[in-house]
Structure formats: structure tokens, C-alpha cells
C-alpha positions, 0 to 999 in steps of 0.5 A, spaced: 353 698 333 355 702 327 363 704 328 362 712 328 357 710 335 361 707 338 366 712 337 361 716 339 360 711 344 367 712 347 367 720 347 373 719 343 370 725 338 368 729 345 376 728 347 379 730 341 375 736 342 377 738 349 385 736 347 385 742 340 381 746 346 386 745 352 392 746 347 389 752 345 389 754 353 397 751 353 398 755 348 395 762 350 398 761 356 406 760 354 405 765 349 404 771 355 409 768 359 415 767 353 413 774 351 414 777 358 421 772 358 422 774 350 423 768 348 425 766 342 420 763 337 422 757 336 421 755 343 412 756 342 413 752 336 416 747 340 410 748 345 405 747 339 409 741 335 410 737 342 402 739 344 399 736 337 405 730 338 400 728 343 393 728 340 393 721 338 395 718 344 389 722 347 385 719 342 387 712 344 386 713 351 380 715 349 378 710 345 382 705 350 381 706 356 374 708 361 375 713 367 369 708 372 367 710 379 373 704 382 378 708 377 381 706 370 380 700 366 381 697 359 374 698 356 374 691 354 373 690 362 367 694 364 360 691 364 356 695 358 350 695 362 355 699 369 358 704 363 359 711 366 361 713 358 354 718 358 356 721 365 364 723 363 361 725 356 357 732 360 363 732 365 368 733 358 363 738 355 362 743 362 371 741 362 370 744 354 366 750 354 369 753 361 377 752 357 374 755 351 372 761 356 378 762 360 382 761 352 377 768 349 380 771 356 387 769 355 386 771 348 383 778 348 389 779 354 394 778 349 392 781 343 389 788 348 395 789 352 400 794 351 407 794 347 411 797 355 407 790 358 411 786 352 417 789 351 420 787 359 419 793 362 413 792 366 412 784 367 404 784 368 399 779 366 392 782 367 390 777 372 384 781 374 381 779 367 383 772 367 380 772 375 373 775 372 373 770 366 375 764 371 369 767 376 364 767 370 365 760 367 364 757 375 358 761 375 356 758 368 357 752 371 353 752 378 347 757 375 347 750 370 346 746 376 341 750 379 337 750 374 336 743 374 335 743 381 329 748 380 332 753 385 330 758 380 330 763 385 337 763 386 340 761 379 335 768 377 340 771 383 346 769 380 344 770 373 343 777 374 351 778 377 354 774 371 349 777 366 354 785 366 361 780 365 358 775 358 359 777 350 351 779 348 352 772 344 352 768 351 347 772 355 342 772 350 335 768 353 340 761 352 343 763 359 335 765 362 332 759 360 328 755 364 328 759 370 325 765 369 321 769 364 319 775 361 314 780 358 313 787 357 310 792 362 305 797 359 301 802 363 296 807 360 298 812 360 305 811 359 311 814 363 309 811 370 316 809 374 315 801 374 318 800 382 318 791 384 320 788 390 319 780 391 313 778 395 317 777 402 321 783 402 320 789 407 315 794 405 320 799 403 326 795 399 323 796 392 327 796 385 326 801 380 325 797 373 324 804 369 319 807 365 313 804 361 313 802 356 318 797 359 320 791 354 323 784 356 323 784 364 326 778 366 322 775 372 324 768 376 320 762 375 316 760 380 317 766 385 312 772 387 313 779 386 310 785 388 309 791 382 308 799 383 306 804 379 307 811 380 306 817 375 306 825 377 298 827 378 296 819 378 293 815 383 299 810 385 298 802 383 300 795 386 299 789 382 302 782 382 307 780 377 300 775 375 297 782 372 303 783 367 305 776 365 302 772 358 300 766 361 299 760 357 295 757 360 288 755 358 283 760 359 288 765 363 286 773 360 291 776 355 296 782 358 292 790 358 297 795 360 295 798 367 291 803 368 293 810 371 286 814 374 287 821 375 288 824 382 281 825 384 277 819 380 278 814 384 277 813 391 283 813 396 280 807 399 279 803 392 282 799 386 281 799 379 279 792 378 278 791 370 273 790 366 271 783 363 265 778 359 261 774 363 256 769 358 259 772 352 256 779 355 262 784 356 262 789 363 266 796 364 272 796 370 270 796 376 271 800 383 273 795 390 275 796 396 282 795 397 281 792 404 275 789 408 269 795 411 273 795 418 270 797 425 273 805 425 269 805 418 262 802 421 262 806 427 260 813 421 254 809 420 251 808 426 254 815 429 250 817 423 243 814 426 244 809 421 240 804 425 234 808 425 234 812 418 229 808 413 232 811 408 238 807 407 234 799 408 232 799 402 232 791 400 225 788 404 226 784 409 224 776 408 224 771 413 221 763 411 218 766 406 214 772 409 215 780 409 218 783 417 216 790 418 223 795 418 223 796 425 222 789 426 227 787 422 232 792 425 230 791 431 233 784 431 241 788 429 243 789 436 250 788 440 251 784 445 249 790 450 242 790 446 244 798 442 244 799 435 250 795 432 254 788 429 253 783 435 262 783 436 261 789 439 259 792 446 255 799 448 255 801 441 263 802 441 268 796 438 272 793 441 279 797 443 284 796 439 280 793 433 278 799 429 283 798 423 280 790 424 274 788 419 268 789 421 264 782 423 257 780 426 253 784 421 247 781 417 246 781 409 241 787 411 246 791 414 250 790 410 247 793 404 244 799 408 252 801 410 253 800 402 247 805 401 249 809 406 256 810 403 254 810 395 257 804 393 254 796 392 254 790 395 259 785 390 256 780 386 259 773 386 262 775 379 265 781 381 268 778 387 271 772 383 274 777 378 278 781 383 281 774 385 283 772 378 289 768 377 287 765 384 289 758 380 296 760 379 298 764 385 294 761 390 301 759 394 303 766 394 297 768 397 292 763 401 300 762 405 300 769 407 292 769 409 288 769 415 286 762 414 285 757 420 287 763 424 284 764 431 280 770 430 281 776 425 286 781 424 287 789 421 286 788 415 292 788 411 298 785 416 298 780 413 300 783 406 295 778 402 294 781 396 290 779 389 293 780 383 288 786 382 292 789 389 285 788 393 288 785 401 284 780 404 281 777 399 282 770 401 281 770 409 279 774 415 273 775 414 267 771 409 265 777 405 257 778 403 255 778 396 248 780 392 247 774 390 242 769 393 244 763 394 239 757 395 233 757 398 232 764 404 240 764 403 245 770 400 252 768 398 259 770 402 265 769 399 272 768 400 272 765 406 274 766 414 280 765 419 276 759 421 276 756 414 280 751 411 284 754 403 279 750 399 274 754 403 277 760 398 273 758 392 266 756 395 261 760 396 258 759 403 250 760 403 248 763 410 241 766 411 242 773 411 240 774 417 245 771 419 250 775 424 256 771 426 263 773 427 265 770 422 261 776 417 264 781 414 265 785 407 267 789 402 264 795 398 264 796 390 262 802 385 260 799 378 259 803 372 254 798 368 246 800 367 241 797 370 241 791 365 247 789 366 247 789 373 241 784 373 244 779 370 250 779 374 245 779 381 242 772 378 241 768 384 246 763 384 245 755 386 252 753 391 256 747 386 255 740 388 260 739 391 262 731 393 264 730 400 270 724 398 270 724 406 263 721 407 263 716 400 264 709 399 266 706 392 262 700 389 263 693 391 269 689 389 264 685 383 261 692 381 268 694 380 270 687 375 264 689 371 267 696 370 274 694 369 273 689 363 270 696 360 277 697 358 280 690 356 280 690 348 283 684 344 289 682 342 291 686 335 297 688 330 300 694 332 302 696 325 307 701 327 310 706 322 316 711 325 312 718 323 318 722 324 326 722 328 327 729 331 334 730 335 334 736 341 340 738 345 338 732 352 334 727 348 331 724 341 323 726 339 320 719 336 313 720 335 310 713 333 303 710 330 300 705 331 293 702 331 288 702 337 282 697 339 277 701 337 279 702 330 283 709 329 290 711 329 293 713 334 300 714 337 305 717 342 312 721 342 318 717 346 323 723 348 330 718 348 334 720 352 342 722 350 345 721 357 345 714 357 344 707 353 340 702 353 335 698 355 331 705 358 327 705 364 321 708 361 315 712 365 309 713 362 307 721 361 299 723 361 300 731 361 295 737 364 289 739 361 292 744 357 294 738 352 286 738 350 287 745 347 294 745 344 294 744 337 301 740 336 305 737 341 311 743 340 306 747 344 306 742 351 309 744 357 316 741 357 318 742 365 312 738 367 317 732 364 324 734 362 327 733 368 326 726 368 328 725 361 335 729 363 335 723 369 337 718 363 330 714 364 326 714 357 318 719 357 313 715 353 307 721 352 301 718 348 296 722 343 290 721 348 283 722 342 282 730 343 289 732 345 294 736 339 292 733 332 287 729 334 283 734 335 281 740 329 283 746 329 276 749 333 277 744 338 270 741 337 272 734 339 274 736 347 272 743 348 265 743 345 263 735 346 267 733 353 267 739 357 261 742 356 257 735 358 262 732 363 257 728 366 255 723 361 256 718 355 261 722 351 266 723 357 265 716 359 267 714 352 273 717 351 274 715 358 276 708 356 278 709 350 284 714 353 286 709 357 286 703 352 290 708 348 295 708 354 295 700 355 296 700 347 302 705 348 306 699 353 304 694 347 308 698 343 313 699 348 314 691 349 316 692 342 323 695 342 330 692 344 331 699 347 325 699 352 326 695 359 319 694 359 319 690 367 321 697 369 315 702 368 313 708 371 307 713 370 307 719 372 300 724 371 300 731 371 294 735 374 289 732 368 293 725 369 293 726 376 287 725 377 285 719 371 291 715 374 287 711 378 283 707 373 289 708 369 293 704 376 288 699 378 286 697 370 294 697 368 298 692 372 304 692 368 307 699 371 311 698 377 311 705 381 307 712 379 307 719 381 302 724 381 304 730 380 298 735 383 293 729 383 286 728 387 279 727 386 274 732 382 270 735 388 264 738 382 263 732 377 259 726 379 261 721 374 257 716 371 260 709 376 264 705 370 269 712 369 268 714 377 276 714 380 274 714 387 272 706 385 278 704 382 282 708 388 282 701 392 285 697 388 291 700 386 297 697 389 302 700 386 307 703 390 305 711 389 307 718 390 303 723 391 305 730 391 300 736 392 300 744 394 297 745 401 293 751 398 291 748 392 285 750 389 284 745 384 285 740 388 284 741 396 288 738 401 282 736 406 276 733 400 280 731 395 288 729 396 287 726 402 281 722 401 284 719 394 291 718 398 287 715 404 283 709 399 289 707 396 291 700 397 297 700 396 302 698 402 303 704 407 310 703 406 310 703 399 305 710 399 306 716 400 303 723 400 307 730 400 305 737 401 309 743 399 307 749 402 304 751 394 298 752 390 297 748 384 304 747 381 309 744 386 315 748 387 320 745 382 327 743 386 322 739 391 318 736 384 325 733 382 327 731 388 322 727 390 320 724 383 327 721 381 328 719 388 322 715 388 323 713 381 330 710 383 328 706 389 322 703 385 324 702 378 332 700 380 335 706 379 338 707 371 336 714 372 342 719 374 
């Protein structure tokens, strides 16, 4: 180590810095004080030569000396390896900029009071300043704090307090970053009054934001949020924060400016759902009820004789393949009394109390008369899909307030689960019937029941469309689309095939050795070249190249952390699938990681075939070859060659000094959650791993070699799964538990932590629960 690092090394730059700083402090400070006691000049130079007198005994402390957890030792006494050097360097940077803070104070105070507080007649120091200067540093402090703790709520909430009391400079995005985002709101028109309440605040607690178009609207990360708009003469609108925010990820719509309708355009009871394209065809706005159909709203069909009007049951009945006679068919749709109406009613009246509930106990027939009766429509499954888009992003928000695995209906609305778009009950309460056929004899419904589970929410449930259990329900749209179009949409839709995890057995132990020797490759030079050396404010971004088995260059990135000396406990990072469509690795979503890098261990990201520039520019490797076939050869190809680039990337490892290769994590996120393992049951040189939202994929069979439920058994490696109980992508029943259940790693040594989330588990228990089990497992170099 040259002799700068070592200076480095030993904070002597960093205290040499904090000295200058703190005599400044020193100085201001004697300065006020003398000038009210009209001391005499010489004794602040005295002040000043005695303070710069002491900077090289400040620097041989420094250089000398070593402040440890058992008190001061001589430097030469303390064990490299136990050094707490990198831990004093972050205390003297917060020491640093708070004194630099309380200086500007002071400073500002001696320059800006007036001559009668100088000349003795009043001796006041502006204390209210210097509290309020003192107050904003320690709140710098913790909102830095809370941010790396992922308590983004509560840093938003302190940000916004201190945000009045900072320079411009200091309040730039700098003090936001990493707990919260922006955007701009538009509505169309604009001038609409943009009124927001977070998710669980009372219905009448709302904060005005302004008028659109509003620019740069600060949200905090990970939080929901309630949006109303409201323009004199237009129908008022309620969204989620999810309808105005840029999403990054792939596959997520751009930002429109919400539309406003005109008083009298649309109807009370519905929303204005937007237009989308569906097979490269491009479809109109929409209308959808707000709520499910309830009783009270029914009720107006059969006192209108709706039951004996031929007029509305205008779709044939048909039961194994034979037509039925209209009175025959209605015949059929009686209550429990035998009288006209859906079977949960009694005498031809709902049940008391339940007129505000959704309607349930019809049939896709009777559905299908009331929406004639009314003017609208039965929703497709498209339709009803895009009223819940965004679903992915925010289904902890919604699926946590929804009527799912309940014990029986309720009013619609109570429970305050809205969609994106502002429908309520979308997801639970009552499973809503849909146009589309869906298999044979059998119509879709949508959305789920208070019977269902939260994975039920993205299924489409076939169920004859005779079918009158309670569980049946629906709502209503008004489409603007010509008959053509709508034809389309009304394509009979076949349910996916999806795998019952639950129910399949793996391969036999010698069918599964076949399949691993798949992926063993031959000894062979790396041939390693350092591509490029770039220092950030917590770690250096090395991005290596090296040869693979299979005859391409490949690579990875190595983010070295700056808190901490080596040897480094290195975890081994395959990212979300979003890596398959980002062009450069400056595009990766950082917070999956960063804090494990900030933990002091190093982060080694290989460059799988296909993710960032190992793909061009139309993503044609990935996007146009993988998943569009991702049930055959191509996939499974890529398969195993994403692993070996992964085995390749500890053979580079095993290389360096720096590197502590007996202690390797691995940690996958989502797309990487799902591939470890294979990458856990081939790879015995990791010692612990964490799967960031992981699970098996319920509608891909794959072929048997490349198949994780047959690689499951034989991972042994002390593993941590942390999942979102409402996760869509991958649900809790069929594919968390299943994959959690098969492991054969020792029960003590594995565990399965739920979070009341979607697919993104909320950031301060993600932290928490990686570092700890990072620490136990590989001995606990992270800080």
C-alpha cells in the first residue's frame, strides 16, 4: 500500500479536514462572543495562531493513533483485519458537514446583525437561528439514516419539515434521493385543482398539491397515495399515484394527462378507463362502473318484469351443446322461494340491509339481460384486465384492502380497494362474469371472490354460464368501438395452464445428475482484461472481461465497497428481468442491491447473454428469440449458459487477493429468484443466498433439464426467501411455498418471510432481513 492509501487508510486527510472545520467553528464562535465583550483584536489572533498551533498534533493523533470499540490503541497494536478505520471515516464525514453547517450559521449571524448588538448595548446572539441551524443539521442526519434503513415514509415526512429551512443548493434532489420520486401531473383540460391523501388516511383528510399542470410532485417511495381532481363544470376524478407516475419498468404505459369529462358525458356511476392497443389493434376509452351491480340496482330489473321481457335475453341459450327454449332457460333463474331473481335472494326481495352489496347468485345469462336492460355491456377479459393495470406494482396496496378470503360479501366500496383507473373492488368481493367464452360450455369471470385466495386475482375461472353461486357477481361497461373491433376483443379466451406445484414431484435423483453435468464445462484461461475503473460516492464499479465455456466473451461488474478493506465477502447478484431490455448497466435498478454494497461486502453482477450490451439495440436476442418461445431449446440453451456465466464469474473471483472466495452469497432478485435453483443445486461454492421475490413459474413448462422444481431438492444451501403475500408473479400458495417446502436445506437453516406486499417487499424489512442473514451465514464482515 502505496503511502497516500495509507493516509487515506488512516483518516488523517478526513481529520485534517474536520480540524480546519472545527477551528472555523472555534473561531466564529470566539468571534460573536469578544465582539460583544469588545475585546481587543489581538486576542482572536491569539485564538487563531493557538488553533492552527494544534493541526500537526491532530495529524499525528491521527496518523498515530486508532479510536476502537475496547478505546485508543496505537495503530500498530490493532489487528488489520478488526480495523474499524472505514467506520471513524463516515462518523468524521457526518461530524464534518454538521460543523460546516452550524459555521454558515454562525457565520451568516456575524455578518447580518446589526451595529446596536455590536456596540454593547444589547448582548444577544441570535440563538433562534443557531437552534434552527442546529435543528436541521441532526434532521440531515437522521432522514440519512432513515433512508438506509428503507423507512422511506418517514424520511418523506422529515424531508418535507427540514426541505423550508435549506439553501436551494442543499435541497436540490440530493436531499430526496432514494426515498422518494417525482413527476409532473397533467389533466386535460388543465386547471383542474390536483387534491392527494395517502392510502390510509380518512376520506376527508386531503392536501391540495395545486393546479395543472403541476411540475416536479415529490411522492415517497413505496407508499400509496389516493389522487382527486376536480375542475368547475367537470365530472371529479380519483386515481392512484400509479396513474401519473413514469414507470420504468418493462412493459409499463407512459404517463397521459387525465382526462376531465364534461358534467353530463359521463355517467355518474362510471369512470373513464383509457384507451389501449391489444394485438397491435388500437382501442377507444372506455366507460366501467365504478362499483360491482348491487342488489338495489337489480332490484330495478325484475320490478321492470325483466324476467318475463324477451326483449332483453337476447344471447341463445345452450346447454351440452343443445339450444333451450327462452322460457325454459328463465324458467331455470329463480330464488330461493321459486320467484323470478338470483338464487341469494328470498320472495323475490334481497336480503335486508344488502341493498348497497353486489348483487350475486346470477348466471352469465342474466347477467347479460340486465346489461341490456341498462344500455351497456358485459366487459371483455381485456377490458376488465386493463381497468386493473399496474396490478403488478401495486397489488399490496390493493389486494391488503380487498375483500379476499373473507366470509361473505360486503357493500361495495367499504373497504376503499381501488384500482389505479378509480374502479373499487376489482379485486375481490364477488367474481365478476366476463363475454369471453372460456373453454368448453364455460364463460370467464374475472377478479376473484371473498372466497379466493390473492393469487386467484389474475385467473380467469371458467364456470358454465348457468352457473348461479354466490360467489357470482359483475359489473357493466359502455365501449366506443365498432363492431369489428369488439369482435376481437369477444375471441373465446382458453384459461392458461397453469401448474399445480403442490401436486408435482421432481425427477429422480439419477435423471436429476444427468441434467446437472449439463452445466459443468471444462477447465480454461480466463484471459481476463480490467474494461474500465469508475469511483462512485460508496463503492468502485469495476467491469471485468473474461472468457466463457462455450466460446464468447463475457464479463461482470464488481461494485467494491469504499467502507471497508479487504479481503471482501462478495455476494453474487442475478438481477429482475428488467436486465433483459436495459441497453447499459447505468439503466439497473440500484436499490435491489446497493445496500448490500453500503454493508461493506463486495456485489459481483455477471453480464448474463442477452442482458445490457450483450444484446442489440432491438433486443432481438431476448425479446424476439426467449420470450416469445420460452418453452423450448432456445430457452433452455441460454439456460445453461447463464449459469455457467455465473460459475465463470467465481473462477474470476478465486482469482483476486481482495476477494474472500470461502465466503460467497448469492442473491436473485425476482427473474434471479426464480433461476436459483439450479444456479444453488449446480454451484456448491456459495454458502448462503437470498431470494428476493423468488418462486416457481406457475404458466411456463419447461423442458425437464432446465425445470427449477427438479433442482429445488438438492439445494442445501442455508437460504432465505423473502416473498409479498399478495404477490401476483409469484403466489403465495402455488409457487412460494411449494418451492420453500422442497428445499433440502436443513429447516433450521431455511427460511420463508412473508411481508404484507406485492411484488416488491418494503425496503426497511428487505435490509433487515438480507444483512442479518448475510451476517450470520457468511461471518458477519458487513457492517
Amino acid at each position: 500500500m502505496s503511502f497516500i492509501e495509507e493516509l487515506k487508510r488512516r483518516n488523517v486527510f478526513r481529520v485534517a479536514v474536520a480540524y480546519v472545520v472545527a477551528a472555523w467553528v472555534i473561531t466564529e464562535v470566539s468571534s460573536l462572543i469578544l465582539d460583544i465583550y469588545e475585546s481587543p483584536d489581538s486576542v482572536i489572533r491569539i485564538v487563531v495562531a493557538l488553533l492552527a498551533l494544534g493541526l500537526p498534533f491532530a495529524l499525528f493523533f491521527a496518523w498515530a493513533f486508532e479510536v476502537t470499540p475496547e478505546g485508543l490503541k496505537r495503530e500498530s497494536e490493532v489487528d488489520r483485519s478488526r480495523s474499524v478505520t472505514h467506520q471513524t471515516a463516515k462518523r468524521l464525514d457526518l461530524l464534518t458537514i454538521a460543523m460546516v453547517l452550524i459555521a454558515v450559521g454562525l457565520f451568516s449571524v456575524d455578518r447580518l446583525l446589526p451595529d446596536q448588538y455590536r456596540d454593547g448595548t444589547v448582548a444577544i446572539v441570535d440563538d433562534a437561528l443557531t437552534d434552527r441551524v442546529l435543528w436541521a443539521t441532526q434532521q440531515l442526519l437522521e432522514i440519512d439514516r432513515l433512508r438506509d434503513l428503507g423507512e422511506y415514509g418517514s424520511a418523506f415526512a422529515l424531508a418535507t419539515e427540514v426541505e423550508p429551512l435549506l439553501s436551494e443548493d442543499t435541497s436540490g434532489e440530493d436531499l430526496w434521493a432514494g426515498f422518494s420520486w417525482s413527476t409532473d401531473i397533467k389533466s386535460d383540460p388543465s386547471g383542474a385543482e390536483v387534491f392527494r391523501q395517502p392510502i390510509d388516511a380518512a376520506e376527508d383528510e386531503w392536501e391540495s398539491l395545486g393546479t395543472t399542470p403541476l411540475k416536479t410532485v415529490r411522492f415517497a417511495e413505496g407508499a400509496g397515495y389516493r389522487l382527486r381532481f376536480e375542475l368547475t363544470g367537470h365530472r371529479r376524478v380519483e386515481v392512484l399515484q400509479t396513474a401519473v407516475r413514469q414507470f420504468e419498468w418493462r412493459g409499463a404505459e407512459l404517463v397521459k394527462p387525465v382526462r376531465m369529462d364534461p358534467e353530463g358525458v359521463l355517467p355518474e356511476e362510471m369512470v373513464r378507463i383509457p384507451g389501449f392497443t391489444h394485438d397491435l389493434v388500437d382501442y377507444a376509452d372506455y366507460f366501467m362502473d365504478r362499483f360491482e351491480v348491487t342488489n338495489r340496482e337489480y332490484e330495478r330489473f325484475v320490478a321492470a318484469a325483466g324476467y318475463k321481457t324477451q326483449a332483453y335475453w337476447t344471447q341463445g341459450f345452450v346447454r351440452d351443446g343443445m339450444e333451450v327454449p327462452w322460457e325454459e332457460a328463465v324458467s331455470e333463474f329463480v330464488d330461493r322461494t321459486g320467484r323470478p331473481g338470483p338464487s341469494t335472494w328470498t320472495g323475490g326481495a334481497y336480503p335486508a340491509g344488502q341493498g348497497n352489496y353486489p348483487v350475486s347468485g346470477v348466471s352469465w345469462y342474466e347477467a347479460a339481460a340486465y346489461a341490456k336492460f341498462v344500455d351497456k355491456e358485459l366487459p371483455t377479459l381485456v377490458h376488465q384486465e386493463r381497468a386493473r393495470r399496474y396490478y403488478s406494482h401495486n397489488s399490496g396496496l390493493i389486494a391488503s384492502r380487498s375483500n379476499l378470503g373473507g366470509d361473505g360479501a360486503r357493500p361495495v366500496g367499504e373497504n376503499r380497494a381501488m384500482t389505479t383507473m378509480g374502479v373499487y373492488d376489482l379485486v375481490g368481493n364477488v367474481r365478476e362474469w366476463c363475454w369471453n367464452e372460456a373453454g368448453k360450455d364455460a364463460r370467464g369471470t374475472d377478479g376473484a371472490a371473498w372466497t379466493d385466495a390473492p393469487f386467484h386475482v389474475g385467473w380467469i375461472i371458467p364456470k358454465s354460464p348457468w352457473d348461479r353461486d354466490s360467489t357470482n357477481g359483475f359489473r357493466l361497461v359502455r365501449t366506443f368501438d365498432d363492431d369489428e373491433k369488439l369482435t376481437r376483443l369477444r375471441q373465446p379466451e382458453e384459461p392458461l395452464d397453469r401448474r399445480d406445484y403442490r401436486t408435482e414431484e421432481p425427477v429422480s435423483d439419477s435423471e436429476f445428475m444427468i441434467y446437472r453435468r449439463m452445466y459443468a464445462y471444462d477447465s480454461l484461461p480466463l484471459n481476463v482484461e480490467v474494461v474500465a475503473v469508475e469511483s462512485f460516492e460508496h463503492w468502485t464499479r469495476e467491469r471485468v472481461a473474461f472468457d466463457l465455456p462455450y466460446g464468447e466473451r463475457g464479463g461482470a461488474f464488481l461494485y467494491i465497497p469504499n467502507n471497508t478493506d479487504p479481503p471482501f465477502e462478495t455476494v453474487i447478484y442475478w438481477p429482475g428481468s428488467n436486465a433483459l431490455d436495459q441497453h447499459s448497466v447505468d439503466e439497473e435498478y440500484l436499490p435491489a442491491f446497493n445496500f448490500i454494497v453500503r454493508s461493506g461486502r463486495a456485489v459481483a453482477q455477471p453480464v448474463f447473454k442477452g442482458t445490457f450490451e450483450r444484446d442489440d439495440a432491438a433486443f432481438s436476442t431476448t425479446l424476439g428469440s426467449l420470450e416469445a418461445r420460452p418453452y423450448g431449446t432456445k430457452l433452455r440453451d441460454y439456460q445453461i449458459k447463464w449459469v455457467q456465466e455465473l460459475s465463470r464469474t467465481i473462477d474470476y473471483l478465486e482469482t483476486r487477493d481482495d476477494i474472500d472466495s470461502d465466503r460467497l452469497g448469492y442473491y436473485g432478485f425476482s427473474w434471479g429468484g426464480s433461476a436459483a435453483p439450479i444456479v444453488l443445486a449446480v454451484e456448491e461454492r456459495i454458502d448462503a443466498a437470498v431470494l428476493n421475490v423468488g418462486g416457481f413459474v406457475e404458466d411456463v413448462r419447461y423442458l425437464p433439464e432446465v425445470d427449477p422444481i427438479n433442482f429445488v431438492p438438492h439445494v442445501r444451501s442455508p437460504i432465505l426467501m423473502l416473498n409479498g403475500e399478495y404477490d401476483i408473479v409469484f403466489p403465495l400458495e402455488n409457487a412460494q411455498k411449494p418451492m420453500f417446502e422442497l428445499l433440502a436445506t436443513d429447516p433450521e437453516h431455511k427460511k420463508h418471510y412473508v411481508a404484507p406486499a406485492g411484488h416488491i417487499v418494503p425496503r426497511d424489512m428487505l435490509i433487515r432481513e438480507t444483512l442479518d442473514w448475510f451476517d450470520h451465514y457468511l461471518g458477519g464482515q458487513g457492517n
